[in-house]
C-alpha positions, -999 to 999 in steps of 0.1 A, spaced: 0 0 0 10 31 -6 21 56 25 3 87 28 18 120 29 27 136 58 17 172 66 31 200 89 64 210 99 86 176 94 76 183 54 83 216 53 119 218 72 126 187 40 114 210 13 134 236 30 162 212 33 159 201 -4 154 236 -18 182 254 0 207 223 -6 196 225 -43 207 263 -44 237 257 -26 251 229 -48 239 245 -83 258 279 -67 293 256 -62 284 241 -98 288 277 -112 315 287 -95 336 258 -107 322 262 -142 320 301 -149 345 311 -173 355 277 -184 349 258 -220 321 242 -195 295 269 -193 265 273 -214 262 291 -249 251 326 -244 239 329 -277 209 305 -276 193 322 -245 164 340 -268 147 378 -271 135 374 -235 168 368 -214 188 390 -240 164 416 -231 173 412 -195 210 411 -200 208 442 -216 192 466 -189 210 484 -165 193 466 -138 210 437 -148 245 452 -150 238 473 -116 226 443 -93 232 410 -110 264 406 -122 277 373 -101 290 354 -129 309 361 -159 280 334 -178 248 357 -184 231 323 -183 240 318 -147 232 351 -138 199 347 -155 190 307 -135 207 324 -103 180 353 -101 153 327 -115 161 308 -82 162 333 -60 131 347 -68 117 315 -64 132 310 -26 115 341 -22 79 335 -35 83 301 -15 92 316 15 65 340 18 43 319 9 51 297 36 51 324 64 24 331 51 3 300 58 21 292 94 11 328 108 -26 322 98 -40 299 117 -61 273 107 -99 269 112 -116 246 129 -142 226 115 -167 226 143 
C-alpha cells in the first residue's frame, strides 16, 4: 500500500532542506564552471533573457558570474526562494480553522 503524505512542519523543514541544498550545490556548480569551455552558450538564451542582459538593472545588481546564463537561472532561483518563503510564512502565521 502506498504511504500517505505527511503534513506540517517535518515536510516543510525537507522541502526547505531540499530547496536550500539545491541552491547551494547548483551555486558551487557555477563557480567551478563560470569562465570555463564548460558553461552554457550565451547565444541561444532568446529575445527574452537578451532583453534582461541588456538593462541596466542587470549590470547594476546582477552581475555574479561572468555566464549571463548563470546570472539569469541564479536570479530565477532566487526569486523563487522568495515567493516560497513567503508563501510559507504566510500559511504558518494564519492559523487554521476549525471545523466545528
Amino acid at each position: 500500500m502506498r504511504k500517505k503524505r505527511e503534513k506540517g512542519p517535518r515536510n516543510l523543514i525537507r522541502k526547505w532542506v531540499i530547496t536550500i541544498g539545491g541552491f547551494v550545490v547548483m551555486q558551487i556548480v557555477f563557480i567551478l564552471t563560470d569562465g570555463t569551455f564548460l558553461e552554457a552558450n550565451s547565444k541561444k538564451l532568446g529575445d527574452v533573457a537578451c532583453n534582461i542582459v541588456d538593462s541596466e538593472f542587470y549590470y547594476d545588481w546582477l552581475i555574479l558570474y561572468v555566464s549571463p546564463f548563470f546570472n539569469i537561472i541564479t536570479l530565477l532561483a532566487v526569486l523563487h526562494i522568495i515567493f516560497h518563503g513567503t508563501k510559507d510564512l504566510v500559511r504558518i502565521s494564519i492559523p487554521k480553522r476549525s471545523s466545528n
